[in-house]
MARSE-446455 format. One record per residue: x, y, z of N, C-alpha, C in turn. Coordinates in pm, whole numbers, padded with zeros to 5 digits, always signed. Example, Ala and Ser with C-alpha at 12.3 -4.5 7.8 and 13.67 -1.06 7.14 Angstrom:
+01319-00569+00780+01230-00450+00780+01320-00330+00780+01285-00225+00708+01367-00106+00714+01290+00003+00787
END
This chain:
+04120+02511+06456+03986+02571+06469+03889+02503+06371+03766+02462+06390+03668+02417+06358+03582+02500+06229+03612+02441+06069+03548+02563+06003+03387+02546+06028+03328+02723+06027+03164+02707+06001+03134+02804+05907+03018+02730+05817+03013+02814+05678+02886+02910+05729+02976+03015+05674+02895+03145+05717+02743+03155+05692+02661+03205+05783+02552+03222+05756+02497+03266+05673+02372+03248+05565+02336+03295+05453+02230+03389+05452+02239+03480+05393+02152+03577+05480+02005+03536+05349+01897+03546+05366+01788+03454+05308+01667+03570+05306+01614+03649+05186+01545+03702+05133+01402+03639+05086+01268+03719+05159+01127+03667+05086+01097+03692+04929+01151+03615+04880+01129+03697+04714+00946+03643+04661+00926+03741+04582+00778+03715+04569+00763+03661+04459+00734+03566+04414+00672+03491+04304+00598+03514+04257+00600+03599+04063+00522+03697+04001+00495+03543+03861+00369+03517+03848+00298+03459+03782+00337+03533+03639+00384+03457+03501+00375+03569+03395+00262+03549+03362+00279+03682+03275+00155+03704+03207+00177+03619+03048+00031+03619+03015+00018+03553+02853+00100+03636+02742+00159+03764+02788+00150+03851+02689+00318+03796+02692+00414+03825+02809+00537+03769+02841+00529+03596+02806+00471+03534+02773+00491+03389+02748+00499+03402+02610+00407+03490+02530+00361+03488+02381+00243+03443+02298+00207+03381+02389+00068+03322+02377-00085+03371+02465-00191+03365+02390-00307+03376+02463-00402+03246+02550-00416+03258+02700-00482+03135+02720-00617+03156+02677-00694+03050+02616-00853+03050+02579-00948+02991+02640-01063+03029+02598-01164+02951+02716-01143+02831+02702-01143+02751+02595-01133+02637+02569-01034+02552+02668-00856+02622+02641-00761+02565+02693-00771+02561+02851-00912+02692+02891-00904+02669+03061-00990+02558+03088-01080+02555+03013-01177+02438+03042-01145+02308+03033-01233+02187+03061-01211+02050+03095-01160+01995+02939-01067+01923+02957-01036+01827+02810-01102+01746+02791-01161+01728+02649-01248+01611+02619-01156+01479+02650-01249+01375+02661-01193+01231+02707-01159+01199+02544-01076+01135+02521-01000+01089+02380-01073+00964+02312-01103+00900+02238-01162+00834+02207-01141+00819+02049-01058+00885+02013-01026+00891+01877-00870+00791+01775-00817+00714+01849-00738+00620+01826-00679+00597+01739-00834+00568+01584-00837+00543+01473-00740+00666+01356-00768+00771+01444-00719+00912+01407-00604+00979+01383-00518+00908+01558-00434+00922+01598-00357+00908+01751-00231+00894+01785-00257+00798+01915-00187+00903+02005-00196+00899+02145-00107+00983+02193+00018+00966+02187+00174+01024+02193+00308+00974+02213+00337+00924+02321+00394+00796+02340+00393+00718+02440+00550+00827+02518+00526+00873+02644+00617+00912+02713+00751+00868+02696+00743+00731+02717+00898+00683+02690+00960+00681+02519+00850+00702+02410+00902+00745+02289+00972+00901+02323+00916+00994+02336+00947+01124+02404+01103+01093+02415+01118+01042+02549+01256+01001+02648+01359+00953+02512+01323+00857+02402+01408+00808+02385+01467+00905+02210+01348+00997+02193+01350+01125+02053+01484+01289+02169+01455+01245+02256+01515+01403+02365+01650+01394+02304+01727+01287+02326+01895+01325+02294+01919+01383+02154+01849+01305+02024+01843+01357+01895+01765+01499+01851+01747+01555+01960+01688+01643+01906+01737+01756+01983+01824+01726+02080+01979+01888+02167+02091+01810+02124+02157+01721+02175+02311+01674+02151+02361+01605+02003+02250+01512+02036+02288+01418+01890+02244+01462+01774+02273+01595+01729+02178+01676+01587+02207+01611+01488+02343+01475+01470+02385+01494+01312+02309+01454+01202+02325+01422+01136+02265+01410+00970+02356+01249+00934+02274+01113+00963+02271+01012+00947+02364+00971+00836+02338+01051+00739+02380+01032+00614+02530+01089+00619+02594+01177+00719+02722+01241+00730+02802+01141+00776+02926+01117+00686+02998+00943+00721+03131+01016+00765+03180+01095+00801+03289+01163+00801+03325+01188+00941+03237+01213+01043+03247+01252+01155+03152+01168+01239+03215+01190+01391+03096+01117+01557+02976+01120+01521+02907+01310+01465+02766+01350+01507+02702+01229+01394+02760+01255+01249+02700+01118+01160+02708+01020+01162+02838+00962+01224+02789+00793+01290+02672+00765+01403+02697+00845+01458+02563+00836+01615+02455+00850+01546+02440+00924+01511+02246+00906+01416+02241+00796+01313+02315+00773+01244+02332+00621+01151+02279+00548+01269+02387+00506+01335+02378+00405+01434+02210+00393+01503+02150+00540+01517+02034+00523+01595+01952+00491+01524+01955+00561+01350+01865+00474+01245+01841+00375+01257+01950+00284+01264+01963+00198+01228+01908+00086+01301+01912+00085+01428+01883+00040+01579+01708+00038+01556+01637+00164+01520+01522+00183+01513+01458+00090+01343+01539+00105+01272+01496-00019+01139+01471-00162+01200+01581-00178+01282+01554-00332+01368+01480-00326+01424+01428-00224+01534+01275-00257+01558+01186-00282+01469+01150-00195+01392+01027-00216+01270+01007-00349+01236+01126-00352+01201+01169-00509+01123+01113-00663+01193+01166-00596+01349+01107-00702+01435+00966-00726+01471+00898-00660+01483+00739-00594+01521+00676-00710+01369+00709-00710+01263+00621-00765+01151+00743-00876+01102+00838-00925+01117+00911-01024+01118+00977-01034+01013+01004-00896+00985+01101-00870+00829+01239-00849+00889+01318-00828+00722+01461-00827+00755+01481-00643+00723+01590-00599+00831+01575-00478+00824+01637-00365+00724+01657-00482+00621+01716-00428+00497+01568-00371+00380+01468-00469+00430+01333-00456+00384+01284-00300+00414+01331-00255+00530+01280-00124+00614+01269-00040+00511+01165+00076+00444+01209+00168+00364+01121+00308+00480+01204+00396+00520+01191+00541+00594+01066+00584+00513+00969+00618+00556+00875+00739+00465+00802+00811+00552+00740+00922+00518+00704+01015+00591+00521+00974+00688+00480+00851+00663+00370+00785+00712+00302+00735+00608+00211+00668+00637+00095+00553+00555+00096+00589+00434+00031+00686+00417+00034+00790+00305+00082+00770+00159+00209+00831+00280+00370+00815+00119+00384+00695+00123+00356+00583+00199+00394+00440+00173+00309+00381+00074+00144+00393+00081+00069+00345-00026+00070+00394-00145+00102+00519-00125+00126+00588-00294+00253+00534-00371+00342+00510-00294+00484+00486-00333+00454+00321-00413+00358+00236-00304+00343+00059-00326+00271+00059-00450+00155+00164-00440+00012+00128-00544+00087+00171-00686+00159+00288-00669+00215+00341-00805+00303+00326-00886+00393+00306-00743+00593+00268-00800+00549+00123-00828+00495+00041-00774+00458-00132-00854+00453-00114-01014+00305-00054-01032+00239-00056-01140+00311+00055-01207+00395+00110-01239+00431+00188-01342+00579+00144-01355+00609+00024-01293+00732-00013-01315+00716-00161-01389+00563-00176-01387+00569-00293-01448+00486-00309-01573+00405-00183-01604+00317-00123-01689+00386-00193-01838+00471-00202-01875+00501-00257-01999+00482-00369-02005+00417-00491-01927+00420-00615-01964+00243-00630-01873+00233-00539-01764+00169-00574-01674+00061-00410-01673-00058-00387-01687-00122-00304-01688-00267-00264-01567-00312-00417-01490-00434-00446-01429-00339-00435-01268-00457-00304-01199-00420-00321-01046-00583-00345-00982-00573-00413-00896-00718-00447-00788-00697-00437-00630-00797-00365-00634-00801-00284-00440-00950-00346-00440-01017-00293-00299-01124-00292-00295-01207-00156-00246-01310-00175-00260-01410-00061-00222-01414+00009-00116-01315-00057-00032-01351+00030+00121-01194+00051+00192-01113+00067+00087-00967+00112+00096-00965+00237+00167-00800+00284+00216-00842+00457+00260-00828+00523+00167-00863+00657+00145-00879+00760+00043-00743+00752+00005-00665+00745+00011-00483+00735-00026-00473+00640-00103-00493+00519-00092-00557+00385-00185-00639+00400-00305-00713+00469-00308-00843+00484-00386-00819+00584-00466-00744+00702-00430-00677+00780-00503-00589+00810-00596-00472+00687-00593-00366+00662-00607-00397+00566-00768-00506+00472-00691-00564+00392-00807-00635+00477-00892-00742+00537-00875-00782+00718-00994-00677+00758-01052-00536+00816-01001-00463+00841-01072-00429+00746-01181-00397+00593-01122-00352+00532-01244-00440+00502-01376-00594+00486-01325-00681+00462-01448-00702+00604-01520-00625+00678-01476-00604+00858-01581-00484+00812-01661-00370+00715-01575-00261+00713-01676-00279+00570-01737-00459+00517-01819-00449+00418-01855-00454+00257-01798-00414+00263-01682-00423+00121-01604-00574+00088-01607-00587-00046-01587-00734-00086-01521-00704-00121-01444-00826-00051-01335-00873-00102-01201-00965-00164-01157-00951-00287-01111-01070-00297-01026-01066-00297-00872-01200-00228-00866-01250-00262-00694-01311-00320-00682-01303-00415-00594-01362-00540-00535-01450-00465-00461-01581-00538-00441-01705-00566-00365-01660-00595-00220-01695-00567-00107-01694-00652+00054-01810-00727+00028-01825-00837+00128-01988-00884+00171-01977-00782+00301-02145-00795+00358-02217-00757+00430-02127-00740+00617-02052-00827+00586-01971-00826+00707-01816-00775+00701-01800-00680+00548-01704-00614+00578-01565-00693+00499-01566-00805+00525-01464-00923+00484-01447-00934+00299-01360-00962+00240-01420-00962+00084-01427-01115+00045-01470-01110-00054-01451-01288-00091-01362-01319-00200-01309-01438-00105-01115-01451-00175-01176-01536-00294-01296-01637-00315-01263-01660-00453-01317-01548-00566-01412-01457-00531-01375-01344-00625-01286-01261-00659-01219-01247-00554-01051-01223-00557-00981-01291-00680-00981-01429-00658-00914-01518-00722-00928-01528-00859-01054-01480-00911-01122-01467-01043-01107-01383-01094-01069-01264-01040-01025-01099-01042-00836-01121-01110-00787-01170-01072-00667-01182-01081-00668-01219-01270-00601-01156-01342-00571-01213-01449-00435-01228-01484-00353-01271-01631-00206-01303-01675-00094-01144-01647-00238-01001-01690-00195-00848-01694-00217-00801-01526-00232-00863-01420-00234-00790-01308-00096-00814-01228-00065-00679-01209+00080-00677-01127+00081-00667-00974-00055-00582-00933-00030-00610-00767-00218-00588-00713-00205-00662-00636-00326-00657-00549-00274-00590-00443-00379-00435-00398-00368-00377-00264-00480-00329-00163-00490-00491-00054-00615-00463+00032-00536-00431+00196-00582-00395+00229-00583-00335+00367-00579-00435+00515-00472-00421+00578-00540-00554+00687-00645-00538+00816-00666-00383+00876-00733-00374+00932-00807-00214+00899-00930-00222+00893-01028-00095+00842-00994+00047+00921-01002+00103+00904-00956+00219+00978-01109+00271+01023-01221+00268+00958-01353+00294+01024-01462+00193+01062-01451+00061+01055-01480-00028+01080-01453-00126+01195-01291-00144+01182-01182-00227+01210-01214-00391+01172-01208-00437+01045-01244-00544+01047-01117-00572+00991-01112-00729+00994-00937-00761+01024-00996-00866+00842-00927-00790+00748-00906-00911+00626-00851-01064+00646-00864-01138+00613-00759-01237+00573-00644-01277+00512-00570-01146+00553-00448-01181+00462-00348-01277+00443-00355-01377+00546-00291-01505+00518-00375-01575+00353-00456-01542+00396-00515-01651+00206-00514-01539+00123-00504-01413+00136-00512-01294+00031-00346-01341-00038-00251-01349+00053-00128-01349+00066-00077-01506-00020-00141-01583+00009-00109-01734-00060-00212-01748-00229-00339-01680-00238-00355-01666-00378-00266-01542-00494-00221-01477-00386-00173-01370-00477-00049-01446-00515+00073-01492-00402+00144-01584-00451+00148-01701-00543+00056-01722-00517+00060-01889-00599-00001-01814-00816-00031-01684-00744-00054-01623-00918+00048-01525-00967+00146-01544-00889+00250-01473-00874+00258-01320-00968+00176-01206-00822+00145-01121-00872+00161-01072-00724+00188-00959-00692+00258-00842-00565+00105-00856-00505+00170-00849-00355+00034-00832-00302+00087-00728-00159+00010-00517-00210+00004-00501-00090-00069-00478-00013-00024-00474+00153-00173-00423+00247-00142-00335+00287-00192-00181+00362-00211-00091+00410-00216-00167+00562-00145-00184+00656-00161-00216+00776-00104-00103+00865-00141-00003+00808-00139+00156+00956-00221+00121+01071-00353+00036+01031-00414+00033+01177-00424-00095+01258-00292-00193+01194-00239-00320+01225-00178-00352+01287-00070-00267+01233+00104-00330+01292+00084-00241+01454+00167-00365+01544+00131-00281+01681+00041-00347+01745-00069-00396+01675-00190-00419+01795-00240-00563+01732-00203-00608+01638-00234-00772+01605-00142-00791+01597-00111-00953+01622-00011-00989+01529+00064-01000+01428+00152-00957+01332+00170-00973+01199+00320-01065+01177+00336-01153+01050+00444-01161+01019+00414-01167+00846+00505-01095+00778+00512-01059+00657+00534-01206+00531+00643-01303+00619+00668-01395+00604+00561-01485+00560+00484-01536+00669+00355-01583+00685+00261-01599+00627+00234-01447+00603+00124-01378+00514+00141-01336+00367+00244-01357+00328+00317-01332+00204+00314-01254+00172+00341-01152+00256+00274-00960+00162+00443-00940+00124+00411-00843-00009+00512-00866-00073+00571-00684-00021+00456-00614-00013+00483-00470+00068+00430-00457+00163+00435-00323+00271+00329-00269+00349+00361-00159+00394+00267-00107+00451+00291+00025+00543+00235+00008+00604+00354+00105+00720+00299+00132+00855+00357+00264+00876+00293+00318+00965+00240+00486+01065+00280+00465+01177+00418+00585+01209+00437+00585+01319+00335+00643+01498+00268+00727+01406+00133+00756+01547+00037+00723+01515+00032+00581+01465-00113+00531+01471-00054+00424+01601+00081+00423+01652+00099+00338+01749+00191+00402+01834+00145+00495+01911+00227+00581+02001+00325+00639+01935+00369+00669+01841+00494+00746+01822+00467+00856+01776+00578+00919+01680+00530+01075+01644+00486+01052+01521+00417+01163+01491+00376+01228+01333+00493+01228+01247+00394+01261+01136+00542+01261+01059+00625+01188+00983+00635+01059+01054+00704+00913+01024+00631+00802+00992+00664+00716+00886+00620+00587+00841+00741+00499+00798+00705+00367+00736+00775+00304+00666+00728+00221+00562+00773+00236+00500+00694+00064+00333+00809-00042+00384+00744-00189+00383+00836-00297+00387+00819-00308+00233+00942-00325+00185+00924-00395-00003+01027-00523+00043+00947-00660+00022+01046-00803+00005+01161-00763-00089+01239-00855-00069+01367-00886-00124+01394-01000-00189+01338-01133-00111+01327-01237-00226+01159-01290-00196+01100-01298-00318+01133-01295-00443+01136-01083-00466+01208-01059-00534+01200-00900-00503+01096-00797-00593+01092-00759-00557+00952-00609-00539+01066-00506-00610+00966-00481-00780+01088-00342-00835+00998-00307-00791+01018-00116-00795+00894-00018-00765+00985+00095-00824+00903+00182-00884+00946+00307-00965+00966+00441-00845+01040+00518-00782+01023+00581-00690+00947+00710-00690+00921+00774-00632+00813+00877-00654+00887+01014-00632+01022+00991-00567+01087+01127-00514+01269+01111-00562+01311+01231-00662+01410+01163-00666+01494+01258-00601+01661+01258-00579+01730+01339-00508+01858+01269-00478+01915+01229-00349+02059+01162-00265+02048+01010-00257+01948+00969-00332+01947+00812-00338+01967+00751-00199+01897+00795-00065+01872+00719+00056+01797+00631+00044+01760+00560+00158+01664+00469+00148+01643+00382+00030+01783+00297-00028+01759+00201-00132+01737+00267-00252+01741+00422-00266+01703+00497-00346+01542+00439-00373+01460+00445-00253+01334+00436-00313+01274+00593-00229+01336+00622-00185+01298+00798-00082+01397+00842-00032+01466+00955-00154+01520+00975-00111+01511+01150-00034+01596+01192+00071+01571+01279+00101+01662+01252+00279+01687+01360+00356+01725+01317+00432+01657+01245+00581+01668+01109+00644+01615+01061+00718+01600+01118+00822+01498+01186+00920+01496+01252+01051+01494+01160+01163+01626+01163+01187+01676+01058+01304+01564+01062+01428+01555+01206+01429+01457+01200+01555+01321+01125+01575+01261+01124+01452+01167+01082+01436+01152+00934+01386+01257+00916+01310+01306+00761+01328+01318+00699+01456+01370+00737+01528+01445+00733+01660+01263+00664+01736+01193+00730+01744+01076+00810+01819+00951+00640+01798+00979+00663+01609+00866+00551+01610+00990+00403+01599+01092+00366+01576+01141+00261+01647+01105+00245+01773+01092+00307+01826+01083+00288+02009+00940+00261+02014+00868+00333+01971+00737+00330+01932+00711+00133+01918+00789+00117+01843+00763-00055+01768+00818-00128+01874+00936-00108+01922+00937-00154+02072+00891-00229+02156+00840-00096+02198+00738-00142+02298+00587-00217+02304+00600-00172+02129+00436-00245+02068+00437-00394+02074+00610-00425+02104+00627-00610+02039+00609-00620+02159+00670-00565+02290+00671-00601+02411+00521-00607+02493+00464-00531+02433+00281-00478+02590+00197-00521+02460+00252-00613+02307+00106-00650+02248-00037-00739+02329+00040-00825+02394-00040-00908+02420-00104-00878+02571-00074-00740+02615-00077-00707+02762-00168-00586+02698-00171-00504+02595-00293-00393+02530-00384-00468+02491-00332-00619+02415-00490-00653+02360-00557-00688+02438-00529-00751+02580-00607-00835+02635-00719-00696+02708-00670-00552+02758-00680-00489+02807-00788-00393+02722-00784-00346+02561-00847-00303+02496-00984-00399+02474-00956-00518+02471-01058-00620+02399-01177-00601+02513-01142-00561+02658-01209-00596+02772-01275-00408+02783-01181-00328+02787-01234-00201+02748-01388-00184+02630-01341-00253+02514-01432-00209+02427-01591-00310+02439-01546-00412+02530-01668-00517+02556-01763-00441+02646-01687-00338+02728-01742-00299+02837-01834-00175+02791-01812-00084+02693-01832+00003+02587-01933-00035+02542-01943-00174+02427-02014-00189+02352-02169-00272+02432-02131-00326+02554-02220-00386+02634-02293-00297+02691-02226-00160+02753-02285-00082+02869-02378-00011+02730-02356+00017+02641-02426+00115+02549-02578+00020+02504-02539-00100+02466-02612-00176+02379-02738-00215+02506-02713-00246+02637-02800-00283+02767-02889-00178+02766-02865-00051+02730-02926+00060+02766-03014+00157+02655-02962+00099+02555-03045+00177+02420-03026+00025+02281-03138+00034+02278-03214-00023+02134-03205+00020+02046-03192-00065+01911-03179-00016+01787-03003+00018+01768-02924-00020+01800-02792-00018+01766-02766-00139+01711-02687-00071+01615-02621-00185+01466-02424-00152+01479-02376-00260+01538-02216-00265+01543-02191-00311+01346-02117-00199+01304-02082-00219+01173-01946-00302+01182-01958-00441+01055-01860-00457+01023-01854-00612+01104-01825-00729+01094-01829-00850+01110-01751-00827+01269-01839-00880+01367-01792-00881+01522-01666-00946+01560-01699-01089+01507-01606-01185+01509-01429-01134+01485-01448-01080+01366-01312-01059+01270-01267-00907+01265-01278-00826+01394-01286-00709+01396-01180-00681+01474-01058-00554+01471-01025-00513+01626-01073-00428+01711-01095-00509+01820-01155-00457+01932-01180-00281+01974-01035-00240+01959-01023-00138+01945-01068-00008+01845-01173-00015+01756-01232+00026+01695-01371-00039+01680-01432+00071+01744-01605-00006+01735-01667+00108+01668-01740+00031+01572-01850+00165+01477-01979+00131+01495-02022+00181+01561-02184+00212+01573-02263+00290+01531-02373+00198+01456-02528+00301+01384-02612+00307+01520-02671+00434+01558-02804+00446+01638-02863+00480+01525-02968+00449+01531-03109+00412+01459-03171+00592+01496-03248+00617+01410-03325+00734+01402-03246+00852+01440-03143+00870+01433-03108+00961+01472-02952+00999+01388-02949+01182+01368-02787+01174+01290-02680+01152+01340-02590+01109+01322-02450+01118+01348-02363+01229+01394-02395+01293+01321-02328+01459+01316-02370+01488+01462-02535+01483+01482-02593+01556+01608-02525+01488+01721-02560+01401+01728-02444+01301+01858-02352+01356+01885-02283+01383+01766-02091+01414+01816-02118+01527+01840-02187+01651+01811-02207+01782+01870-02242+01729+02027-02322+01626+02039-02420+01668+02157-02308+01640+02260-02250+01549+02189-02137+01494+02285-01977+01539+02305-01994+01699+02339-01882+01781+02307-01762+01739+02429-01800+01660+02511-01691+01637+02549-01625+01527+02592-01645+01445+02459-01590+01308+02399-01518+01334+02262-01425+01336+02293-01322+01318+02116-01379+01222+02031-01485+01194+01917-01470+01068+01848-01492+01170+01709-01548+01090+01638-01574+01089+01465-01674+01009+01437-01764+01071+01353-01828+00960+01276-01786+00897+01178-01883+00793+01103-01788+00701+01021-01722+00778+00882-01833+00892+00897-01765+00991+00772-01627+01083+00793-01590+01067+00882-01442+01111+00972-01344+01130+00799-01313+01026+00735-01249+01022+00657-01274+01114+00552-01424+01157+00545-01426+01265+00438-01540+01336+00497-01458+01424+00612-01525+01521+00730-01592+01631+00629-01568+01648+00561-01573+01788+00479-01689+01737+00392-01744+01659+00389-01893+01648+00292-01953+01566+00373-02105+01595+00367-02209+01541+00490-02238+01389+00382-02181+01362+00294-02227+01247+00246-02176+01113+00358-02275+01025+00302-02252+00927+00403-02100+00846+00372-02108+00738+00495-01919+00701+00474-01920+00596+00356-01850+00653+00276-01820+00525+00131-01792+00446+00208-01705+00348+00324-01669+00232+00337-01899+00146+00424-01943+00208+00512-02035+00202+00545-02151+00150+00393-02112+00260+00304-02204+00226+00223-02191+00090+00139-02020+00070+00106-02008-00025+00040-02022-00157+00131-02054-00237+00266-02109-00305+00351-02259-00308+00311-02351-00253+00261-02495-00221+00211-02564-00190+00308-02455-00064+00380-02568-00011+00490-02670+00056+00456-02755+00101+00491-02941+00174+00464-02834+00305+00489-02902+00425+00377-02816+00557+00394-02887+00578+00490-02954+00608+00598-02974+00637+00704-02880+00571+00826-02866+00460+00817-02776+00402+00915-02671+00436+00886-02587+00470+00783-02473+00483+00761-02461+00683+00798-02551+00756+00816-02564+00813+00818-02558+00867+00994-02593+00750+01026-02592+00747+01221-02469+00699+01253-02377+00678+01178-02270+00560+01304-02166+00690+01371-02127+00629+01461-02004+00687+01547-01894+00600+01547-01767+00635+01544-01648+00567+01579-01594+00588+01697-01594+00478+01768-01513+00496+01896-01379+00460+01892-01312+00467+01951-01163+00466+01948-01057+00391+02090-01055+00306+02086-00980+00300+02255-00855+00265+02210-00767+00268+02322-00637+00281+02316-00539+00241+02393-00406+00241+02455-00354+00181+02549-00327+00328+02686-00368+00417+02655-00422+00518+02775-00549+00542+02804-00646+00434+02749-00804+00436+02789-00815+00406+02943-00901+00446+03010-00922+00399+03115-01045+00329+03137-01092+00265+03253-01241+00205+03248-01300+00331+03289-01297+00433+03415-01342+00558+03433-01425+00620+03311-01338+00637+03181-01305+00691+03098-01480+00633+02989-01412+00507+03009-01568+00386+02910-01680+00462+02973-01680+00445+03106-01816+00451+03209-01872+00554+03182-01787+00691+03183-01859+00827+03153-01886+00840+02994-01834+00780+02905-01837+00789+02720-01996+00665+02770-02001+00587+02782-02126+00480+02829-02259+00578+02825-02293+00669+02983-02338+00699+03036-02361+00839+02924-02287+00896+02877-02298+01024+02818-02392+00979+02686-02356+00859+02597-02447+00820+02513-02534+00796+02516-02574+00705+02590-02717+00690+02636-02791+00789+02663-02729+00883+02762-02836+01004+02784-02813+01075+02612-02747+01118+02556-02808+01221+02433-02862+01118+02318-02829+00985+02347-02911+00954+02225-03024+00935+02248-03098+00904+02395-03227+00927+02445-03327+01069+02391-03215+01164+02456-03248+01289+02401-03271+01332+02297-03183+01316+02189-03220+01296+02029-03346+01248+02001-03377+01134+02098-03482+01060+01978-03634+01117+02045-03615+01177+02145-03733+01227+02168-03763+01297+02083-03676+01379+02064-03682+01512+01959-03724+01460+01797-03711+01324+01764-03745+01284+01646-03871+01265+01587-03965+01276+01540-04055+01235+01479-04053+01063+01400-03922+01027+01371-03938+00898+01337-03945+00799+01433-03889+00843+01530-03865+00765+01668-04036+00779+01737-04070+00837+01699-04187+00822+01767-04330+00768+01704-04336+00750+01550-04362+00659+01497-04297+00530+01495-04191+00524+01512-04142+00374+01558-04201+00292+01668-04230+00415+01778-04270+00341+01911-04433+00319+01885-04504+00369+01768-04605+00365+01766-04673+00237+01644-04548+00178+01603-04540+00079+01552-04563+00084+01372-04522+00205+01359-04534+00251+01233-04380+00167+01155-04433+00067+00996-04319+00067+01003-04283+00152+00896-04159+00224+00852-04123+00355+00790-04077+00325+00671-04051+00198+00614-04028+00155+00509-04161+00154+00422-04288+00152+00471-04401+00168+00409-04485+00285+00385-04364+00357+00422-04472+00496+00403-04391+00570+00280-04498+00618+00198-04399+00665+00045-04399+00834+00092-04307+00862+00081-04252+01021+00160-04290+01093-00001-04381+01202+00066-04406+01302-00089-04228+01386-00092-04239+01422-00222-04080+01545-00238-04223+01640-00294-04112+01822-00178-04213+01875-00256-04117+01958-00364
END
């Protein structure tokens, strides 16, 4: 006899939507409404999906603790560490013994600017940055001229760039490390660190850069450029929060005093335990950055032309901060003329950006890096940062384009200086009473 599988008897069940209260959460107007278009890059990047895919196993099956040598779960996370150091390593053309784990940019520049100079403070006392470092840089160096060091900050010229033979003159017998930056985080202007890298050598004195808004989207090799440290940020290039790394050379070798003490990981320069997952997350992250570099830049460079063209065709009086030439693409800072900064990004509530004061959101003063370029406090006072990215779209440019133009139109009607401008007043000649 022929088997037949019994008939299933098949019920309308009704599909009950939960409520916010059963989820745990409240939905808000905000979260129902349209998402602003992203534009913020400089800030932070989205997680590239396939980082996601490749953080999922370490974070249900593979839980162990890297550092556990005894058992499977602690070899498998070693192993994935480890896998993810060779990326890093590869992305800037170091050896992955160089790799040091840290929690992002942050802990990497504090660790370079401080652990250098207080490890070398008995013979060696002089550290030099420049003026338009990130607040982590600039900070780090305050601390040390509290514990006695001298600092200097270097001057930029007008285009953002500094000048290497004042550099070179800066350098004395007592300086232990020079730490400039390779690409601006509100600017984006790209230093020269190949000749930053060959005078610091040839005066044989540490030289580091802050390349969080580098590694990933230019080229780098450490080798090359002779940087003797660096950092890099795992979501300033698709990966997660959370995660960074310092490269410290090996030959000629880099002491550094550590800032955290504890289980002596990481070379005993951080120690603490490594979060595989997040290791895991921005290796993959670096990845893919070595693989689609030259397939994002070509793609961003053409994005932000399209940006900076469609805006500039359509409104007058815009000033691109920061040397054109020597810039990445992917960060464009723009002054509009007569008009604030602040008001823009309100007007323009549904565009993600920052102005150039982004970095020190919390006081309406204008942006220290802007000012030290010798922008007019008014211009520095107007710029916006745009941000593009490797999930920008052109759609995306066209409506951020179109949205500027109309409110900065709007703004300047509303101005009184703008309308002595058109009346050919020039505003530098008029002496403003205080009352």
């Amino acid at each position: 006899p022929t088997l037949r599988a019994s008939p299933v008897e098949t019920t309308t069940q009704k599909l009950v939507t939960p409520s916010h209260e059963l989820l745990g959460f409240e939905e808000t107007a905000v979260k129902r409404a349209h998402r602003p278009i992203y534009l913020d890059m400089q800030a932070t990047t989205p997680t590239d999906p396939r980082v996601l895919d490749a953080m999922m196993p370490y974070l249900t099956q593979q839980y162990g603790n890297p550092h556990s040598r005894t058992h499977a779960y602690g070899w498998e996370a070693e192993k994935a560490v480890e896998q993810a150091r060779a990326y890093v390593a590869e992305l800037i053309g170091a050896d992955p013994k160089e790799i040091i784990f840290t929690s992002g940019a942050t802990e990497s520049n504090n660790m370079s600017v401080k652990g250098v100079a207080r490890f070398y403070k008995s013979s060696k006392n002089h550290v030099i940055t420049t003026q338009i470092e990130h607040k982590c840089v600039l900070d780090s160096c305050r601390v040390l001229a509290e514990e006695n060091f001298d600092v200097t900050y270097l001057p930029v010229q007008k285009s953002g760039i500094i000048n290497l033979k004042q550099l070179e003159e800066t350098i004395r017998p007592e300086t232990s490390i020079v730490s400039i930056m390779t690409v601006n985080n509100e600017i984006g202007v790209i230093q020269p660190i190949e000749e930053i890298g060959q005078i610091c050598r040839s005066k044989k004195v540490f030289f580091h850069t802050d390349a969080a808004q580098a590694v990933g989207k230019i080229p780098i090799d450490v080798n090359k450029m002779k940087v003797d440290l660096m950092s890099i940020s795992g979501h300033k290039i698709y990966g997660p929060k959370g995660i960074g790394a310092l490269y410290v050379r090996r030959k000629p070798r880099v002491r550094l005093e550590a800032l955290q003490s504890g289980g002596g990981q990481e070379r005993g320069l951080r120690s603490g335990t490594v979060p595989t997952p997040l290791v895991v997350g921005f290796g993959e992250a670096c990845r893919i950055a070595k693989e689609e570099m030259e397939y994002d830049s070509e793609r961003i460079k053409r994005l932000s032309k399209r940006l900076v063209e469609g805006i500039t065709s359509k409104v007058q009086n815009v000033v691109r901060n920061g040397d054109v030439n020597l810039t990445y693409p992917g960060c464009v800072n723009l002054s509009f003329a007569y008009i604030e900064g602040e008001s823009l990004l309100m007007a323009l509530k549904d565009v993600a950006l920052s102005s150039g004061s982004a970095c020190t959101s919390a006081s309406l003063e204008p942006s220290y890096v802007l000012k030290a370029l010798g922008a007019e406090e008014d211009m520095a006072h107007s710029s916006i940062r745009f941000g593009i990215g490797r999930f920008t779209t052109e759609e995306e440019i066209d409506l951020v384009v179109n949205r500027v133009v109309q409110h900065v139109d709007k703004l300047r009607e509303m101005s009184p200086l703008w309308e002595m401008v058109q009346e050919g007043i020039d505003l530098k000649s008029i002496q403003w009473s205080q009352h």
